[in-house]
PyMOL commands that place a pseudoatom at each C-alpha (Angstrom):
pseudoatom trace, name=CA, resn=UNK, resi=1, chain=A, elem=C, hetatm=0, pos=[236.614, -109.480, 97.170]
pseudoatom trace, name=CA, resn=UNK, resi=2, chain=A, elem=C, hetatm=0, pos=[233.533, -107.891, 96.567]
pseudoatom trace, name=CA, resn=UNK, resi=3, chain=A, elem=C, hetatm=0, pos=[234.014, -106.436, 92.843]
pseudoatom trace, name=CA, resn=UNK, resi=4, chain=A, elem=C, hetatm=0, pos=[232.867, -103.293, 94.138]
pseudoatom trace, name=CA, resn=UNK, resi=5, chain=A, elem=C, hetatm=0, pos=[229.312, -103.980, 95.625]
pseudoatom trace, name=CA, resn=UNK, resi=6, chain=A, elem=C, hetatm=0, pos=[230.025, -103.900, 99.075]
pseudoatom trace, name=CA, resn=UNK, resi=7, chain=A, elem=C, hetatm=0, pos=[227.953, -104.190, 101.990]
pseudoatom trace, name=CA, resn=UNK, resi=8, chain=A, elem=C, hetatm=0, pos=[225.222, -102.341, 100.490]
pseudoatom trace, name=CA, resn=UNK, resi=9, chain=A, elem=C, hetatm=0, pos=[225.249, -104.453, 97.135]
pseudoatom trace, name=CA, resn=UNK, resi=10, chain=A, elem=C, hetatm=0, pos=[224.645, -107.653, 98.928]
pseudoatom trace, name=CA, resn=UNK, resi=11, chain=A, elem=C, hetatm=0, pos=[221.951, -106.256, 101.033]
pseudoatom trace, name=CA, resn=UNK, resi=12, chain=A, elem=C, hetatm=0, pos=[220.229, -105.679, 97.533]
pseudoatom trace, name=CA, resn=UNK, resi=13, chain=A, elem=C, hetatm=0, pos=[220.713, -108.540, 96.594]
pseudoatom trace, name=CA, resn=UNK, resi=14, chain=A, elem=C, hetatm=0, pos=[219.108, -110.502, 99.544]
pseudoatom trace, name=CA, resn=UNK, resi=15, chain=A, elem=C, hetatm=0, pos=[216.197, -107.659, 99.588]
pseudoatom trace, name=CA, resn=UNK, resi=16, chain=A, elem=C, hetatm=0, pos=[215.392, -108.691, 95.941]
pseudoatom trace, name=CA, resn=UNK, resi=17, chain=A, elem=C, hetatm=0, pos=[215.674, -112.330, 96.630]
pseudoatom trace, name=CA, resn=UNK, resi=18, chain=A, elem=C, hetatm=0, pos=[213.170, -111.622, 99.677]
pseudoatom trace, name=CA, resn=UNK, resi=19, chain=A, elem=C, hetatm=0, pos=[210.558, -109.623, 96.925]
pseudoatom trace, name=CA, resn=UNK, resi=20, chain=A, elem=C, hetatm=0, pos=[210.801, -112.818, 94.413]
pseudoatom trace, name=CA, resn=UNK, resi=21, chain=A, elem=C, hetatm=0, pos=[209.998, -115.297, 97.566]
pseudoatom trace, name=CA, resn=UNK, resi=22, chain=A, elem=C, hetatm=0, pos=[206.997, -112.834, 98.433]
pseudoatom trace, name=CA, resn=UNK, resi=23, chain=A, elem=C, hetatm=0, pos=[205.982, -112.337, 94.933]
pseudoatom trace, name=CA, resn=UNK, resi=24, chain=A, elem=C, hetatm=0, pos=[205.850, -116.271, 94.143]
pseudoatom trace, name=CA, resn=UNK, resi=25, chain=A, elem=C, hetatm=0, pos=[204.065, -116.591, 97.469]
pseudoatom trace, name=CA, resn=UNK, resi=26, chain=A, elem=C, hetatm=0, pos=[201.302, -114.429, 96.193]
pseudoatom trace, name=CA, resn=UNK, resi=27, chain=A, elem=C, hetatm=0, pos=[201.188, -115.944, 93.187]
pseudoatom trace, name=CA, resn=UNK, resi=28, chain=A, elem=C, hetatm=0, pos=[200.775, -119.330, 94.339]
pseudoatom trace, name=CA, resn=UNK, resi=29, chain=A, elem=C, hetatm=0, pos=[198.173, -118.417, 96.933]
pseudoatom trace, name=CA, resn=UNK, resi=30, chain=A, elem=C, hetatm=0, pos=[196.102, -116.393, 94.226]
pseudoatom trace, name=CA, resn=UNK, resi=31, chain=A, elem=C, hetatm=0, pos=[196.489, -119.486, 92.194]
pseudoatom trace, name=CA, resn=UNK, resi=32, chain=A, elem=C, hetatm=0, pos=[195.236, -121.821, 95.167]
pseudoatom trace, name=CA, resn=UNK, resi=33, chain=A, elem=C, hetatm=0, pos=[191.984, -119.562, 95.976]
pseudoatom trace, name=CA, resn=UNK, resi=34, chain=A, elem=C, hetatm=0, pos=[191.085, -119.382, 92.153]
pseudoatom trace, name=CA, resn=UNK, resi=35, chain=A, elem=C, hetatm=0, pos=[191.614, -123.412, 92.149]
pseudoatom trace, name=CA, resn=UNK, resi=36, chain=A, elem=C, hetatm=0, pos=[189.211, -123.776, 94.501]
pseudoatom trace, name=CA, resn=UNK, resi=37, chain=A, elem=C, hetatm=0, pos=[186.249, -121.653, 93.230]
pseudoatom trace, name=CA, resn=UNK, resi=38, chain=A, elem=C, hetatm=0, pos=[186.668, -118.927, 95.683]
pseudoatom trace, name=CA, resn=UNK, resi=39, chain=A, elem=C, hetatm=0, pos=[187.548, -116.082, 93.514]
pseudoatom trace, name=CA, resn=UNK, resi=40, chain=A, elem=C, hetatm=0, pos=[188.374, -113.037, 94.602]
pseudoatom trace, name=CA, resn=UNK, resi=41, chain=A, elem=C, hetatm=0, pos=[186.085, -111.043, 96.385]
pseudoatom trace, name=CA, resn=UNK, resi=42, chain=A, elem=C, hetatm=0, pos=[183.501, -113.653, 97.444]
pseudoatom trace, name=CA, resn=UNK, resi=43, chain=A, elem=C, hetatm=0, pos=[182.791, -114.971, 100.539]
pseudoatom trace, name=CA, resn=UNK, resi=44, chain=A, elem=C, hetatm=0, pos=[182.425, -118.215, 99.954]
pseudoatom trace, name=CA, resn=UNK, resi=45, chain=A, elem=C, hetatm=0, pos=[179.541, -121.145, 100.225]
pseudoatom trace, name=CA, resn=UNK, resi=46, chain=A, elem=C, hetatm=0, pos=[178.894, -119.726, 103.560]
pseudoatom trace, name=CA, resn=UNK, resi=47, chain=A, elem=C, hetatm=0, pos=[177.180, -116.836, 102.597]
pseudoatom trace, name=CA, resn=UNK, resi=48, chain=A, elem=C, hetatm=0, pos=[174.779, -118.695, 100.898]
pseudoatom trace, name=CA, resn=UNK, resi=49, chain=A, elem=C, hetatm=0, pos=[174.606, -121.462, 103.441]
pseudoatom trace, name=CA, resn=UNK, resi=50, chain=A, elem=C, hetatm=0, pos=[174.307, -119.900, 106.550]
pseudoatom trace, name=CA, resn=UNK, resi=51, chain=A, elem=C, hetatm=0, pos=[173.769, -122.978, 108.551]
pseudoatom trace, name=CA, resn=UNK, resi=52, chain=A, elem=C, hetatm=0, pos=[175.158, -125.349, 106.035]
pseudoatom trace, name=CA, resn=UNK, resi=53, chain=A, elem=C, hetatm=0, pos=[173.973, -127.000, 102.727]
pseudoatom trace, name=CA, resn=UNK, resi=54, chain=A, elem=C, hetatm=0, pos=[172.168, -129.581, 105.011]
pseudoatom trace, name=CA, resn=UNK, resi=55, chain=A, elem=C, hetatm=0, pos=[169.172, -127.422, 106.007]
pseudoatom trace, name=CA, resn=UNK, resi=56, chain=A, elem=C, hetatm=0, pos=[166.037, -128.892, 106.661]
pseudoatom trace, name=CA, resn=UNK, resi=57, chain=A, elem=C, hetatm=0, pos=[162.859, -127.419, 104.765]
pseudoatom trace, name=CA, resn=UNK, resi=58, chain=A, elem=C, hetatm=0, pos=[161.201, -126.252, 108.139]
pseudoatom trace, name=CA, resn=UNK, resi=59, chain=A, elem=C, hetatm=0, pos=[164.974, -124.008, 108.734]
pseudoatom trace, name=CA, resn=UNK, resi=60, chain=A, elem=C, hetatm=0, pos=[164.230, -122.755, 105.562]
pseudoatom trace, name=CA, resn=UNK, resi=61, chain=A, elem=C, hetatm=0, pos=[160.879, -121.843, 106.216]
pseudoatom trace, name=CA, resn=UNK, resi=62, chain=A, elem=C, hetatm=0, pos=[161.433, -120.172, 109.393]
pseudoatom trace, name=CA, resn=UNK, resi=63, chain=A, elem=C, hetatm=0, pos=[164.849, -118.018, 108.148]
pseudoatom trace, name=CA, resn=UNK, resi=64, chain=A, elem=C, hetatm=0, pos=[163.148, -116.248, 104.825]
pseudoatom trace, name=CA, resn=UNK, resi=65, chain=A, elem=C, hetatm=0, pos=[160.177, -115.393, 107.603]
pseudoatom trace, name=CA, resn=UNK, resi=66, chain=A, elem=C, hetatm=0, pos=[163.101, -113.837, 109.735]
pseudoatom trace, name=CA, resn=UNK, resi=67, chain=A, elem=C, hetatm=0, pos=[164.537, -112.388, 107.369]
pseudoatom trace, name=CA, resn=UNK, resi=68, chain=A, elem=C, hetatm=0, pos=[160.907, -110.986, 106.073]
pseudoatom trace, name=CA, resn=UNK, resi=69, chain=A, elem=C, hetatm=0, pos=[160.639, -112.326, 102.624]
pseudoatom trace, name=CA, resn=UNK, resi=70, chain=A, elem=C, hetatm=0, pos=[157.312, -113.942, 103.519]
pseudoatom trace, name=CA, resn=UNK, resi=71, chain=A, elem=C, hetatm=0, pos=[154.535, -112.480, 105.614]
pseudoatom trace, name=CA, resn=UNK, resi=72, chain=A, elem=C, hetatm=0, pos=[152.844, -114.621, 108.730]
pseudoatom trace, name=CA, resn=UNK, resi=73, chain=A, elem=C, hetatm=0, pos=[149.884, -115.676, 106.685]
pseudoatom trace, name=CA, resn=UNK, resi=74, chain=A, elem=C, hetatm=0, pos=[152.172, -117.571, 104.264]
pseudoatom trace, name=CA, resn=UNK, resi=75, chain=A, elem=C, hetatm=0, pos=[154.561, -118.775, 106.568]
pseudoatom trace, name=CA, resn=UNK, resi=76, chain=A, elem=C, hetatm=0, pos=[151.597, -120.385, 108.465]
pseudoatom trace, name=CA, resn=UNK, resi=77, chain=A, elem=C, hetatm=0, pos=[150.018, -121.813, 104.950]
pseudoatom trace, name=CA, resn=UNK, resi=78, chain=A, elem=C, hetatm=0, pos=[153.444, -123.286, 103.624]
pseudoatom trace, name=CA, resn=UNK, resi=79, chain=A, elem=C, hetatm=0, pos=[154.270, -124.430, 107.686]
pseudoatom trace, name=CA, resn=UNK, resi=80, chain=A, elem=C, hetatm=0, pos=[150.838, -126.952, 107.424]
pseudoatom trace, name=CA, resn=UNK, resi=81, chain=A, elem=C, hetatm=0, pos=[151.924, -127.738, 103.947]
pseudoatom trace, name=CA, resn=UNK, resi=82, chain=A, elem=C, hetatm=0, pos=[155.322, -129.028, 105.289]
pseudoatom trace, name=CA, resn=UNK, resi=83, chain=A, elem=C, hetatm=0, pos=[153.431, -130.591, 108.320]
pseudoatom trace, name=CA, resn=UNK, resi=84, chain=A, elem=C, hetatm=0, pos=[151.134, -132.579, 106.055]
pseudoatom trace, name=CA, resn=UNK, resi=85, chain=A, elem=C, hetatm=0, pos=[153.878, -133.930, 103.627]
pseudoatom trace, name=CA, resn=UNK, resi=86, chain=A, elem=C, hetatm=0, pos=[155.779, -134.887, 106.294]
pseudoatom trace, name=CA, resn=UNK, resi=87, chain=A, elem=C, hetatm=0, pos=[152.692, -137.158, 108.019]
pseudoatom trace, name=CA, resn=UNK, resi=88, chain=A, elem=C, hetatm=0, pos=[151.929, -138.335, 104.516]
pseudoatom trace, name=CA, resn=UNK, resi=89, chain=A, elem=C, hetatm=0, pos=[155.793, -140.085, 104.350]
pseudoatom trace, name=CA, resn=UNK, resi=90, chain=A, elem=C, hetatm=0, pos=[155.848, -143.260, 105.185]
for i in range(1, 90): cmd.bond("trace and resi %d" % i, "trace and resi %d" % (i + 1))
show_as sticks, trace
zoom trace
């Protein structure tokens, strides 16, 4: 006996449990991303990162010339700067 729900009641009834499920999904993967310093809209340590926290000075060097933040003459003057620190490790 149905107590007057029917066939279409109890298809309600699973459609709303299906929208809860969903909803709780959501809210645990919003929850997750937030948790993990993501945010929202960002895209993440490997926008800033490009090739990886790891980059060697001379990477750095070369991508801000690519990318045209310094002109030739400086590139060249901070390039024999890195060359001469590095022969002056031990």
């Amino acid at each position: 006996m149905m107590w007057g729900f029917g066939c279409g009641g109890m298809l309600w009834m699973w459609l709303g449990a299906v929208l809860w499920l969903i909803l709780l999904a959501a809210l645990a993967w919003a929850l997750f991303r937030l948790a993990r310093g993501k945010g929202w809209f960002s895209e993440g340590p490997s926008r800033l990162y490009p090739s990886g926290p790891n980059r060697s000075p001379l990477q750095i060097l070369q991508e801000r010339y690519a990318r045209g933040e310094i002109d030739a003459a400086t590139f060249d003057a901070m390039l024999a700067r890195l060359r001469s620190s590095e022969e002056s490790r031990p």
